[in-house]
C-alpha angles and dihedrals in degrees: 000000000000111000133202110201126192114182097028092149089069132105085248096037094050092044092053102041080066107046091043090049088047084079113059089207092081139062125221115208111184119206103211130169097219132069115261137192088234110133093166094089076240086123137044126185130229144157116212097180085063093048083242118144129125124233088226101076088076099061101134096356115149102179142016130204118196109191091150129121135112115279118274093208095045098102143331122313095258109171087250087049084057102053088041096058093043092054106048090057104037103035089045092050091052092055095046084051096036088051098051096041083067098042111100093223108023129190108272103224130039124194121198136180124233116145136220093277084094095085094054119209116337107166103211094333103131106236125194126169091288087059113115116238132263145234130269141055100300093046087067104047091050083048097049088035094056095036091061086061095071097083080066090049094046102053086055104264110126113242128206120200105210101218089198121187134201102315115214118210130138103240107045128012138045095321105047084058088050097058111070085058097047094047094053093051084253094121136113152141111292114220117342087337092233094105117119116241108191112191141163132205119251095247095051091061086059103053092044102058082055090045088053092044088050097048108067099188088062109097140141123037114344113199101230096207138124117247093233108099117205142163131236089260085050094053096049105047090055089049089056097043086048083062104025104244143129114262096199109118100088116201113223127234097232083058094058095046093047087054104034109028110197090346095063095043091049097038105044109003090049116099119217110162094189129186120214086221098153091040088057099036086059094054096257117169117211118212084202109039092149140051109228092044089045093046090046090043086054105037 
């Protein structure tokens, strides 16, 4: 396949890129935003908070994959922090679907990333894909961020909403920032520690965007999520058997709140039990179905 990637800098872009270029079947275009020395056509430019992208970058293109967007963990949800991580992900997906609704012979997949903060806080509630959305901030840039995806669908590519969870992975993420304080015996629950936390290794992202580029009949939004369901308390006293450390300095709410402000409310004391239904239902193995194996396999 020939493969348009946006996004490709990331933790999950690097890691695809490699894992995509590892087979020489198939051709990695990156969309950057810098010039680069590249004269290999293995790059294209674009600005999409500019609305500047050139139909040409998708000659021969059959599938593009959109995992762009400012980080959401970066800093404090100032209201400038907001907008800006509403727009990078909305106004460059537009562009992406805009684009590919002119073309004459368009790809005939695009992937694009949301996440399961689309479903808000649910407290124990079980959400798949049918499940309504919720409320918050979040909630409405997953909303706003799928929805510019339908001039692609309309115009007959078939789009695929990654619903990612918390991805866990050692060097970037959640749980890279978890682990100096749990190595040191310094973890704990956060809150009341019910939350859901509902998370997916690294590796696991990867093979199932393949598996969702291979499988024709997936479309819409795909839960990425493991099937195993755990809380925040869960989640931490695997961590710190994993490690083998105590997990008994818990963290309060009201902590959290003081620090973070909304972040931290939305992003860790926020509860979204979800379930990877489409991914099951179309006969996707996960290499990490569990926490502990997927935390010991990473770490």
């Amino acid at each position: 396949m020939k493969l348009l990637i946006a996004g490709s800098s990331g933790l999950v872009g690097t890691e695809l890129c490699r894992e995509l270029e590892a087979d020489s079947a198939n051709e990695v275009v990156r969309l950057i935003r810098e010039k680069s020395s590249d004269t290999s056509g293995k790059t294209a430019i674009w600005q999409p908070n500019q609305d500047v992208l050139s139909p040409e970058v998708f000659s021969g293109v059959d599938a593009v994959i959109h995992l762009g967007g400012v980080n959401i963990a970066d800093k404090r949800w100032t209201a400038d922090v907001k907008q800006a991580i509403f727009n990078s992900r909305v106004q460059s997906t537009k562009l992406l679907a805009n684009t590919m609704a002119s073309l004459e012979t368009p790809p005939s997949t695009f992937l694009c990333a949301s996440a399961i903060g689309f479903y808000g806080n649910r407290s124990d509630e079980r959400l798949d894909e049918s499940s309504e959305r919720g409320q918050g901030f979040l909630a409405d840039v997953c909303d706003a961020w799928e929805h510019a995806t339908q001039p692609a669908a309309s115009a007959g590519i078939r789009v695929i909403n990654m619903r990612l969870g918390m991805i866990l992975d050692k060097r970037e993420g959640a749980l890279a920032k978890m682990l100096t304080p749990f190595k040191l015996g310094a973890g704990g629950k956060v809150g009341a520690g019910s939350q859901y936390w509902s998370w997916i290794a690294l590796p696991d992202v990867i093979k199932a965007i393949q598996f969702c580029l291979q499988n024709k009949e997936i479309e819409g939004p795909v839960n990425f999520v493991a099937p195993d369901e755990v809380t925040n308390l869960e989640f931490t006293k695997t961590l710190g058997t994993v490690l083998s450390r105590p997990t008994a300095l818990p963290v309060p709410a009201w902590g959290i709140k003081a620090l973070l402000g909304e972040m931290g409310q939305e992003l860790i004391l926020s509860s979204a039990r979800v379930t990877p239904q489409r991914l099951r239902d179309a006969g996707y193995q996960f290499q990490y179905a569990k926490l502990e194996s997927a935390l010991r396999g990473i770490l």
